[in-house]
C-alpha positions as CSV (number, residue, x, y, z in Angstrom):
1,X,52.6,-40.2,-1.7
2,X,54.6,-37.2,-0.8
3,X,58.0,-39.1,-2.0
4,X,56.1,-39.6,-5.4
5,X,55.1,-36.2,-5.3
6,X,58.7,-35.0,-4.9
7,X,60.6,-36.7,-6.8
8,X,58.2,-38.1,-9.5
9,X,58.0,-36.5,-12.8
10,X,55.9,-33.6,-14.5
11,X,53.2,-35.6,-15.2
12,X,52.8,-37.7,-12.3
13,X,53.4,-34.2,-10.1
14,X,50.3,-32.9,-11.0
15,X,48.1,-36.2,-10.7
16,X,49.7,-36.8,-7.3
17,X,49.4,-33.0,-6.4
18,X,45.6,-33.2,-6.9
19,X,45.7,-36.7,-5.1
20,X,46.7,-35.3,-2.3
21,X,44.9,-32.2,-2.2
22,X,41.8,-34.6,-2.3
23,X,42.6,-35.9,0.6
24,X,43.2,-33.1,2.9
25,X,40.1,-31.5,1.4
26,X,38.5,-34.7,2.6
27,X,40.0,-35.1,5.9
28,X,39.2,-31.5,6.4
29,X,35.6,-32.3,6.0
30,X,35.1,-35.0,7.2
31,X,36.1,-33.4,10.5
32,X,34.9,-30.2,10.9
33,X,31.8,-30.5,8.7
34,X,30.2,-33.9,8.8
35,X,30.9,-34.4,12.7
36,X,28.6,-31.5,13.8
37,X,25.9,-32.3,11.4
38,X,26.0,-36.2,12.8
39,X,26.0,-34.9,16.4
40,X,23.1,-32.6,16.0
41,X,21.4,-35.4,14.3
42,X,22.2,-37.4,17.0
43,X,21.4,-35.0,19.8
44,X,17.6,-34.7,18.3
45,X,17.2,-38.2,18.0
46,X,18.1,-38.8,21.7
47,X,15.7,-36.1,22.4
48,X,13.1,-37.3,20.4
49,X,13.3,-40.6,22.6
50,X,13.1,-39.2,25.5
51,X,10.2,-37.1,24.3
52,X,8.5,-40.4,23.1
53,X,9.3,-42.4,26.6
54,X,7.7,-39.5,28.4
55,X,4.7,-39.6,26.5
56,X,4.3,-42.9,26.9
57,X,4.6,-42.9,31.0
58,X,2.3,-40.3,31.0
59,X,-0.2,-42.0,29.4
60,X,0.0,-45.4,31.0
């Protein structure tokens, strides 16, 4: 993609160029934004098991 990017034409420069920023944009979120979300949501659901098997040895 980079290749195209240099040594394509006008037109194709600009599609590529926002090709690629597409995917750093992506890659960028993808890591640093969706990644803490899914471990919090992760992290409350292992709580919220724990909370649930404690309930239910307490109450047998």
């Amino acid at each position: 993609m980079k290749s195209v990017f240099l040594l394509g034409g006008a037109t194709i420069r600009s599609f590529t160029f926002a090709i690629l920023l597409g995917v750093v944009i992506g890659t960028y979120s993808t890591l640093f934004i969706a990644t803490p979300i899914a471990y919090e949501i992760q992290k409350r659901s292992i709580r919220k098991a724990a909370v649930s098997g404690a309930l239910k040895t307490a109450r047998t």
